[in-house]
N, C-alpha and C positions, 0 to 999 in steps of 0.2 A: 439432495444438495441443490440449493437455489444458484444459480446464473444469471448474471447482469450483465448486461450489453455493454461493455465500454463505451460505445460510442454513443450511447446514452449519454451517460456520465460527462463524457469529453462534451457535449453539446451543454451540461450544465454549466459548466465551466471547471472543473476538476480536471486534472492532469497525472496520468500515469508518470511517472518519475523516471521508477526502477522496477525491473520484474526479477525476481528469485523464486525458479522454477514454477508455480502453479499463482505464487503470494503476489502482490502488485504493491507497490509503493504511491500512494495516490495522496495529490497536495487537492485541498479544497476549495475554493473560493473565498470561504472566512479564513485562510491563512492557514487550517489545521491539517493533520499529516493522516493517513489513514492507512493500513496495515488489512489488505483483505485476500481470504481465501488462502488457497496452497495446502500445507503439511505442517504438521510440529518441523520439521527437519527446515523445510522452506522459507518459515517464520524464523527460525533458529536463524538462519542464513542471515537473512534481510535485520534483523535487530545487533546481530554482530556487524555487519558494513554501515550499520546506522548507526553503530555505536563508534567506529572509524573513521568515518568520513563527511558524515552528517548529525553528528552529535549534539547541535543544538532542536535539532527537531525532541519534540512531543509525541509521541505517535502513538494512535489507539489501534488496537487489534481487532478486526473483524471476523468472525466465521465464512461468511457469503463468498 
């Protein structure tokens, strides 16, 4: 299993949003949404509260 730094990330300009349990909810700099790491069950999680409460988003799913 590969591991990213967030604070990599965050120095790109990307933004952690929301976390569900292991999954991270993370906005882009081009505006796109991005779904990475965690569990089926944690990705489960994050795409049902995305689908309630942030439902205009797009969001690609990541493995990492």
């Amino acid at each position: 299993m590969k591991l990213e730094n967030l604070d990599e990330k965050l120095a790109r300009g990307a933004e952690v949003i929301a976390r569900f349990g292991k999954a991270a909810l993370i906005k882009q700099p081009n505006g796109s949404w991005q779904l990475k790491g965690g569990s089926e069950e944690d990705r489960l999680s994050a795409r049902e509260w995305i689908s309630l409460f942030h439902h205009e988003a797009v969001v690609v799913c990541g493995r990492n």
